[in-house]
GUKEVEX-802883 format. One record per atom (N, C-alpha, C, O): atom name; x negated, y negated, z; residue number from 1. Coordinates in Angstrom, 1 decimal, m for minus. Last residue first. Example, Ala and Ser with C-alpha at 12.3 -4.5 7.8 and 13.67 -1.06 7.14 Angstrom:
GUKEVEX-802883
+-------+--------+--------+--------+-----+
! atomo !     xx !     yy !     zz ! num !
+-------+--------+--------+--------+-----+
!     N !  m12.8 !    2.2 !    7.1 !   2 !
!    CA !  m13.7 !    1.1 !    7.1 !   2 !
!     C !  m12.9 !    0.0 !    7.9 !   2 !
!     O !  m13.4 !   m1.1 !    8.0 !   2 !
!     N !  m13.2 !    5.7 !    7.8 !   1 !
!    CA !  m12.3 !    4.5 !    7.8 !   1 !
!     C !  m13.2 !    3.3 !    7.8 !   1 !
!     O !  m14.2 !    3.3 !    8.5 !   1 !
+-------+--------+--------+--------+-----+
This chain:
GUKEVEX-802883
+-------+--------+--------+--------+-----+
! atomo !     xx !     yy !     zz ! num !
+-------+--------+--------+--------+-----+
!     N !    5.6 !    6.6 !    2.9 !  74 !
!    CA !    6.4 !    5.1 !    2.4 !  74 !
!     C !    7.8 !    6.1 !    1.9 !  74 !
!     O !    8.8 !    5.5 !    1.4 !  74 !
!     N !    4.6 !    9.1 !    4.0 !  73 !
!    CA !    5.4 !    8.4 !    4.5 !  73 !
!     C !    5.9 !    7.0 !    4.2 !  73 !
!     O !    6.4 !    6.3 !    5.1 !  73 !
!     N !    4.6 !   10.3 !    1.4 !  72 !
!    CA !    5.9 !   10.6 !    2.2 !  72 !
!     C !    5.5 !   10.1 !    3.2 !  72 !
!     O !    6.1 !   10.8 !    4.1 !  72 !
!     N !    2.2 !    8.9 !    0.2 !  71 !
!    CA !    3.5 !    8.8 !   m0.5 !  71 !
!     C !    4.6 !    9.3 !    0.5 !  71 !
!     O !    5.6 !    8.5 !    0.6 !  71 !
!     N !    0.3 !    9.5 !    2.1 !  70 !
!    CA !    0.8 !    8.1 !    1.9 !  70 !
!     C !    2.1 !    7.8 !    1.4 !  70 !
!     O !    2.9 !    7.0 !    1.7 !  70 !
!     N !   m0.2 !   12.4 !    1.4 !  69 !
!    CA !    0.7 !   12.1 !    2.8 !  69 !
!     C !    1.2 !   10.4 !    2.4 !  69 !
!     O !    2.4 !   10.1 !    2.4 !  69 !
!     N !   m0.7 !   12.3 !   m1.3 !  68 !
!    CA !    0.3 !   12.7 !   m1.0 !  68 !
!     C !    1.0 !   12.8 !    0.5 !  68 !
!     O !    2.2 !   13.1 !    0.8 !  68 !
!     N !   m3.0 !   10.5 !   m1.0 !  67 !
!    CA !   m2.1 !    9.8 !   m1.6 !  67 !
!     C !   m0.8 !   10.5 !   m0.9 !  67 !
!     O !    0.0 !    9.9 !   m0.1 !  67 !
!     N !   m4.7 !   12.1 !    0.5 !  66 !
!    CA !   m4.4 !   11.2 !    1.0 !  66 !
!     C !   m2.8 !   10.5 !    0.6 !  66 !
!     O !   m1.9 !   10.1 !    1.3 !  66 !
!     N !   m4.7 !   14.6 !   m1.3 !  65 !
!    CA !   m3.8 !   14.4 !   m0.2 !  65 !
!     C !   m3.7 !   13.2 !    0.9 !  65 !
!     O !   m2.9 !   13.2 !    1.8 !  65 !
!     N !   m4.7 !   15.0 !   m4.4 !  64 !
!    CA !   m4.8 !   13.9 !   m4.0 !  64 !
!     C !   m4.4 !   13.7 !   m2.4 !  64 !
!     O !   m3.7 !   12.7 !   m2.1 !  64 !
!     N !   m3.3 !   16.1 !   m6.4 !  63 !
!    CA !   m4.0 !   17.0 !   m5.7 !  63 !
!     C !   m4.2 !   16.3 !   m4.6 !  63 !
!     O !   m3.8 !   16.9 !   m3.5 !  63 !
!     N !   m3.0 !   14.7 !   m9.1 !  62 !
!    CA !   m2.2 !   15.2 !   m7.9 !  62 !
!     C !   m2.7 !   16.1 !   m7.3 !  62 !
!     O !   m2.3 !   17.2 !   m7.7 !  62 !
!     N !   m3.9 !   12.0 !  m10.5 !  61 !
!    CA !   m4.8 !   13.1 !   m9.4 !  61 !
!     C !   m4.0 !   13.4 !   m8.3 !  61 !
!     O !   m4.0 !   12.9 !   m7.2 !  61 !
!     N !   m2.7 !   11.0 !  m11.7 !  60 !
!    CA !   m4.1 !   11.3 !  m12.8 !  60 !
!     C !   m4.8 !   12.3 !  m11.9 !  60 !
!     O !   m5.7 !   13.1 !  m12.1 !  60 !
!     N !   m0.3 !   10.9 !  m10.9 !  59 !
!    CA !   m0.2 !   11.6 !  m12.5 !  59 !
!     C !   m2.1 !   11.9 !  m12.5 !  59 !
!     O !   m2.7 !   12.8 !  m13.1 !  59 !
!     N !   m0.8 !    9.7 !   m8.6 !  58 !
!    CA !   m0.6 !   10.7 !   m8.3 !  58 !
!     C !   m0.9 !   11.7 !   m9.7 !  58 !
!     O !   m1.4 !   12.9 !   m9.7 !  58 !
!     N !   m0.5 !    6.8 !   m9.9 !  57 !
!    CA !   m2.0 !    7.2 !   m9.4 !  57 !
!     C !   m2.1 !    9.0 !   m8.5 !  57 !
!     O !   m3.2 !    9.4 !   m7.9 !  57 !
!     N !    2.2 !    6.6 !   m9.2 !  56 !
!    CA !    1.4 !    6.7 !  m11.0 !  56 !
!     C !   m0.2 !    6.9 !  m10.4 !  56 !
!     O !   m1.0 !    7.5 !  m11.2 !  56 !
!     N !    2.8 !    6.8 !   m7.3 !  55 !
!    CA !    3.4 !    7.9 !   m8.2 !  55 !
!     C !    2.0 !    7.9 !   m9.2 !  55 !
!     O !    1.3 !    8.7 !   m9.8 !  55 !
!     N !    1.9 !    4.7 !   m6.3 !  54 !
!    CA !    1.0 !    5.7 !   m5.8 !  54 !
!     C !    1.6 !    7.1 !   m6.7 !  54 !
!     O !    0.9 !    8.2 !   m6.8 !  54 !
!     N !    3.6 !    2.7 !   m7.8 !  53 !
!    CA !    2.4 !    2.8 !   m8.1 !  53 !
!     C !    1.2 !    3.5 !   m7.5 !  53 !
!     O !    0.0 !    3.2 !   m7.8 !  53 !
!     N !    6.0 !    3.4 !   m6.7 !  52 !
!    CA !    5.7 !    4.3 !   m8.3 !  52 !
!     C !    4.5 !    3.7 !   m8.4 !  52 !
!     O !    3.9 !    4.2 !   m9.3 !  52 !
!     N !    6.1 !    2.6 !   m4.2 !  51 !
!    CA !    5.9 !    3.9 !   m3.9 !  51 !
!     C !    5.8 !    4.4 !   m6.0 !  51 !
!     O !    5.4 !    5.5 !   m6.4 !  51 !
!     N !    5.7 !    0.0 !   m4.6 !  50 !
!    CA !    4.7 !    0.7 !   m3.8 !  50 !
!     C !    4.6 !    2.2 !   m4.2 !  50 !
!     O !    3.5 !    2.9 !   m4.4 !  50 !
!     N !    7.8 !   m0.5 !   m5.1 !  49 !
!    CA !    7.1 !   m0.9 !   m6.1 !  49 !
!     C !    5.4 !   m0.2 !   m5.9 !  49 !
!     O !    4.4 !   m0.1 !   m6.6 !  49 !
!     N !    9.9 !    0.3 !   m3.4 !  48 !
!    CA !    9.7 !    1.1 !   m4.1 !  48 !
!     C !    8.7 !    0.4 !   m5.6 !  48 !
!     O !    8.9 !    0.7 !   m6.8 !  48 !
!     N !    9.4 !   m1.8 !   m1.5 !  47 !
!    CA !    8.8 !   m0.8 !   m1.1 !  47 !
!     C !    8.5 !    0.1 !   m2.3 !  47 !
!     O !    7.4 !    0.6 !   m2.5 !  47 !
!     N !    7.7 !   m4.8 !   m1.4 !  46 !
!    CA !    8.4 !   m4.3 !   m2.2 !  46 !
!     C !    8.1 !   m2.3 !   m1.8 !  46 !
!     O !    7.0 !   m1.7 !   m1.9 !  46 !
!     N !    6.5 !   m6.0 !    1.6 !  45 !
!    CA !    6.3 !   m6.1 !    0.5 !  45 !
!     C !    7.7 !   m4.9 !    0.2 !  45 !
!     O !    8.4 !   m4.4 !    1.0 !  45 !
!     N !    7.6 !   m6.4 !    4.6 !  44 !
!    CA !    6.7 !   m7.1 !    3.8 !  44 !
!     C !    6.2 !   m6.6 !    2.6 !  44 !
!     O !    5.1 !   m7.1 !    2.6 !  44 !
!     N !    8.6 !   m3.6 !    5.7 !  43 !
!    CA !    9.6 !   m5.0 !    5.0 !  43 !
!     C !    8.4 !   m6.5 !    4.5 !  43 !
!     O !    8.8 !   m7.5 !    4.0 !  43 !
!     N !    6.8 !   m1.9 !    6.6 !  42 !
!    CA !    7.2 !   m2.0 !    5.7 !  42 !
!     C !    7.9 !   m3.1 !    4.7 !  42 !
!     O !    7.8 !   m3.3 !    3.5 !  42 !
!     N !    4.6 !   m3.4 !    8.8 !  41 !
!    CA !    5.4 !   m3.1 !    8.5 !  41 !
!     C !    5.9 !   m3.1 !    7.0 !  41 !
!     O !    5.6 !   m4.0 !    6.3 !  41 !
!     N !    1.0 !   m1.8 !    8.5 !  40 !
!    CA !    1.9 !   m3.2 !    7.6 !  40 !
!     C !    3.2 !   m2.3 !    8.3 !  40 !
!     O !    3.2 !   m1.1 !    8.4 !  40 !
!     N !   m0.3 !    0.1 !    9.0 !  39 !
!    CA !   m0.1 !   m0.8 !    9.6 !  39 !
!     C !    0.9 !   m2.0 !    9.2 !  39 !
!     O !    1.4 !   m2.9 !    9.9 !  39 !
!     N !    0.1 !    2.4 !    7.2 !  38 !
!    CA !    0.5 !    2.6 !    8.2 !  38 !
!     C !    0.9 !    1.3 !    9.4 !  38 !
!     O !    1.8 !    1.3 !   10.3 !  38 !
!     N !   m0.6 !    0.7 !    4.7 !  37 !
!    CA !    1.0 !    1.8 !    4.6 !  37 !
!     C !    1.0 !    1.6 !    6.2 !  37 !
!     O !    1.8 !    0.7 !    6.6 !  37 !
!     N !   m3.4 !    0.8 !    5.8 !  36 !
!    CA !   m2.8 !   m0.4 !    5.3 !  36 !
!     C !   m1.1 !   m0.1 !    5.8 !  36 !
!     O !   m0.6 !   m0.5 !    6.8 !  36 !
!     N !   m4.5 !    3.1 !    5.6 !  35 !
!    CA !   m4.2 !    2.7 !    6.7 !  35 !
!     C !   m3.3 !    1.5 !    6.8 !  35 !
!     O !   m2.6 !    1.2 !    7.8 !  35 !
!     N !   m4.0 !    3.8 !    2.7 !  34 !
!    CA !   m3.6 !    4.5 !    3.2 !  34 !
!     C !   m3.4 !    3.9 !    5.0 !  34 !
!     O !   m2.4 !    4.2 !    5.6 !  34 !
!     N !   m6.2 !    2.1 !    2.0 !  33 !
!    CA !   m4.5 !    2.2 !    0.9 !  33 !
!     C !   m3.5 !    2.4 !    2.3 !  33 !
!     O !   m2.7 !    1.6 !    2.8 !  33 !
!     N !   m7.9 !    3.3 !    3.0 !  32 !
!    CA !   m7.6 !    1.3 !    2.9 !  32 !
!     C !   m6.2 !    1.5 !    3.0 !  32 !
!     O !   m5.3 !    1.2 !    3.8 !  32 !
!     N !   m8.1 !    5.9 !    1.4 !  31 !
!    CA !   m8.2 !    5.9 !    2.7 !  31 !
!     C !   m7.6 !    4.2 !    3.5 !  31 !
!     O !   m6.9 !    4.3 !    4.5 !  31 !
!     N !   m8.6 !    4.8 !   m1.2 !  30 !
!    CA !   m7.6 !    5.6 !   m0.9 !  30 !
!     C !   m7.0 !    5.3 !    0.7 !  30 !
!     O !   m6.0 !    4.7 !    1.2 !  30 !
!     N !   m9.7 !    2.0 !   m2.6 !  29 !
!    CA !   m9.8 !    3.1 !   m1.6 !  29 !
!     C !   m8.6 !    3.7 !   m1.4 !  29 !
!     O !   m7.5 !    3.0 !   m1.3 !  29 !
!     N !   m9.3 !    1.2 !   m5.3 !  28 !
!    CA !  m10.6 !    0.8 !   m4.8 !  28 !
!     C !  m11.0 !    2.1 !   m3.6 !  28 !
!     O !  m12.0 !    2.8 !   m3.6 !  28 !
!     N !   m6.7 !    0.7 !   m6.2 !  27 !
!    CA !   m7.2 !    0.9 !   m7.3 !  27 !
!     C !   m8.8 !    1.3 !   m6.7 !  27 !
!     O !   m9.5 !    1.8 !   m7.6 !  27 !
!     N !   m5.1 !    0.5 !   m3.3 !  26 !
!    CA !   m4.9 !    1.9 !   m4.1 !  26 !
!     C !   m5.7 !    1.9 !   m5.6 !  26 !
!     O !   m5.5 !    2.8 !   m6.3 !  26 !
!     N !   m6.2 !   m2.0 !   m2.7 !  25 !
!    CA !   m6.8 !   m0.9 !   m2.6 !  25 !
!     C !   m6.7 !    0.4 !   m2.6 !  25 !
!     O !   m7.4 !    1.3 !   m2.1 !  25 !
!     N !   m4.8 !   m3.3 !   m5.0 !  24 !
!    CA !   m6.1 !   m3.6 !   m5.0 !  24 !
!     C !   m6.7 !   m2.6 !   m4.3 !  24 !
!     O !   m7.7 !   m2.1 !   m4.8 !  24 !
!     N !   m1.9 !   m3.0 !   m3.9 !  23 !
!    CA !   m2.8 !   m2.5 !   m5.2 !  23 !
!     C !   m4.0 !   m2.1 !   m5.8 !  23 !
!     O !   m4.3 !   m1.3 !   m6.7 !  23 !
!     N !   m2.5 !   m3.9 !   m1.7 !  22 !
!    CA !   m2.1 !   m2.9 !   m1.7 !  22 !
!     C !   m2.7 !   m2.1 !   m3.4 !  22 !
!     O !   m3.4 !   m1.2 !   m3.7 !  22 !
!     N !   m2.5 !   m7.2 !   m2.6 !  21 !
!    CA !   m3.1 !   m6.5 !   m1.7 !  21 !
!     C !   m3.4 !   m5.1 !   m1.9 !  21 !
!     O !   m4.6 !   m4.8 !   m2.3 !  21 !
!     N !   m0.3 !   m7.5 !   m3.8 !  20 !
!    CA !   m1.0 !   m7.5 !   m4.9 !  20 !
!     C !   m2.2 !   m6.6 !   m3.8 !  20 !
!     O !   m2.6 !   m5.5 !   m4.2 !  20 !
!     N !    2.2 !   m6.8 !   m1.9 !  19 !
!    CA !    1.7 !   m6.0 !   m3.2 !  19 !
!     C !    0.1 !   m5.8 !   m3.9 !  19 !
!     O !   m0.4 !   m4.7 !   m4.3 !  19 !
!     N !    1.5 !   m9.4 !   m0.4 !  18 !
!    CA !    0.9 !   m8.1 !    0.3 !  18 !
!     C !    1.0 !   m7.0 !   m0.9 !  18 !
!     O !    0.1 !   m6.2 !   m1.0 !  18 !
!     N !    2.0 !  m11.4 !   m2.5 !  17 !
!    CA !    1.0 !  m11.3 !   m2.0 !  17 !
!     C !    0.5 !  m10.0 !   m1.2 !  17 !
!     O !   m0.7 !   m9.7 !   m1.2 !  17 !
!     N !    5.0 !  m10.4 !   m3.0 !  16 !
!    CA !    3.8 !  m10.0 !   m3.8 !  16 !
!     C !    2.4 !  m10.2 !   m3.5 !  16 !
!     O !    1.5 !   m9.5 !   m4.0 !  16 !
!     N !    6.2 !  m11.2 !   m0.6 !  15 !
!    CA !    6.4 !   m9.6 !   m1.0 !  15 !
!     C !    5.1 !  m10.1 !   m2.0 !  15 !
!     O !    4.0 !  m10.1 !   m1.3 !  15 !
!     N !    4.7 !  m14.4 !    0.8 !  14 !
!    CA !    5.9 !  m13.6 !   m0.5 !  14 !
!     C !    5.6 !  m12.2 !   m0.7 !  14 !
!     O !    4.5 !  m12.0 !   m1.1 !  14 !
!     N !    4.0 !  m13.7 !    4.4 !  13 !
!    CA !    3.7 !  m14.4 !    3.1 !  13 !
!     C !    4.9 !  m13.9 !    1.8 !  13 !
!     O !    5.8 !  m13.1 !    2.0 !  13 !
!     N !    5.5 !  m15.1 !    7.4 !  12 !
!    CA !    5.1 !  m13.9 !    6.2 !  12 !
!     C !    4.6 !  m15.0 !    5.2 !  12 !
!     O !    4.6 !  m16.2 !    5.1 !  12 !
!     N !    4.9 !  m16.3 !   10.9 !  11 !
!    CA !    5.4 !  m16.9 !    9.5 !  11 !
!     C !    4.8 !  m14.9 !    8.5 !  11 !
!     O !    4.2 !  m13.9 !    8.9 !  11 !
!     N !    5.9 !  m13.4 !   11.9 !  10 !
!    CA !    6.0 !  m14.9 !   11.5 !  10 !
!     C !    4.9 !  m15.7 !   11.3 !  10 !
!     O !    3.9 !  m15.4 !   12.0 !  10 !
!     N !    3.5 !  m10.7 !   11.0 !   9 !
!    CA !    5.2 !  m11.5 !   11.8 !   9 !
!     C !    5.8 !  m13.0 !   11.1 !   9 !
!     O !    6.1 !  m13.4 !    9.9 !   9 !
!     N !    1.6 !  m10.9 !    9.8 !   8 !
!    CA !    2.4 !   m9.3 !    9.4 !   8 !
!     C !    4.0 !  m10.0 !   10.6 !   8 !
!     O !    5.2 !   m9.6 !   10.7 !   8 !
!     N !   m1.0 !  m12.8 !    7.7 !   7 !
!    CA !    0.2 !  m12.3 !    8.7 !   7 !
!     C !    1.0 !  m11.5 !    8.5 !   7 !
!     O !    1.4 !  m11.2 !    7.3 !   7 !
!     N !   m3.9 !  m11.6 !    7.3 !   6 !
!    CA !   m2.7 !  m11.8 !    6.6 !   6 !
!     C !   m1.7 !  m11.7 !    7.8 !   6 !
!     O !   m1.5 !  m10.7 !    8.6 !   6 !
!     N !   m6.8 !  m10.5 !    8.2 !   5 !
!    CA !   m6.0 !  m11.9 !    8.1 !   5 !
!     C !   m4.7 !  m12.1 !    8.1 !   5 !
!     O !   m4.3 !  m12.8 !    9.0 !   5 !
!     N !   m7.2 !   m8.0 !    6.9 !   4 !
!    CA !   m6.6 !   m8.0 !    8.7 !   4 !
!     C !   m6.5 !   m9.1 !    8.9 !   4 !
!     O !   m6.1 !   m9.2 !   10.1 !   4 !
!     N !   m7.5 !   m8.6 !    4.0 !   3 !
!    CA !   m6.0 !   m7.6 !    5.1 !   3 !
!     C !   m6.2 !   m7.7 !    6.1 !   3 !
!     O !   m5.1 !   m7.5 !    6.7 !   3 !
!     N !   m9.8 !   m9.5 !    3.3 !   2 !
!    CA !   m8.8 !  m10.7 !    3.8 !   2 !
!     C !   m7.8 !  m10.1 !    4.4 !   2 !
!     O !   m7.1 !  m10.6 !    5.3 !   2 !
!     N !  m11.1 !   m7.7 !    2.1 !   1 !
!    CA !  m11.7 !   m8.4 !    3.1 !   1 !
!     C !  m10.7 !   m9.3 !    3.9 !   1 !
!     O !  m10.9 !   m9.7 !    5.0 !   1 !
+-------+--------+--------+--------+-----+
């Protein structure tokens, strides 16, 4: 509810605040997950913390093509 609040210029928040974000809706929505990636510039959070915890949600459902476009393009 709070991702289209969050500042994405100046001022930022700490890499893990937009992590913990991200996580929450690669645990919730795919599709969230997935527009999130597109809108966020990347340099606000942790990229490759991003990218093993769509790995590891790839192990239970690789078939997954949301995931698997989300993954090539982070």
């Amino acid at each position: 509810a709070i991702s289209p609040y969050l500042p994405r210029g100046d001022p930022v928040l700490k890499p893990l605040i937009y992590e913990m974000i991200l996580h929450e809706f690669l645990e919730s929505d795919y599709e969230g997950f997935a527009t999130l990636i597109r809108e966020w510039p990347g340099d606000l959070y942790n990229n490759s913390v991003i990218v093993q915890a769509v790995r590891d949600h790839l192990k239970k459902d690789s078939q997954n093509r949301t995931l698997l476009k989300t993954l090539a393009e982070l």
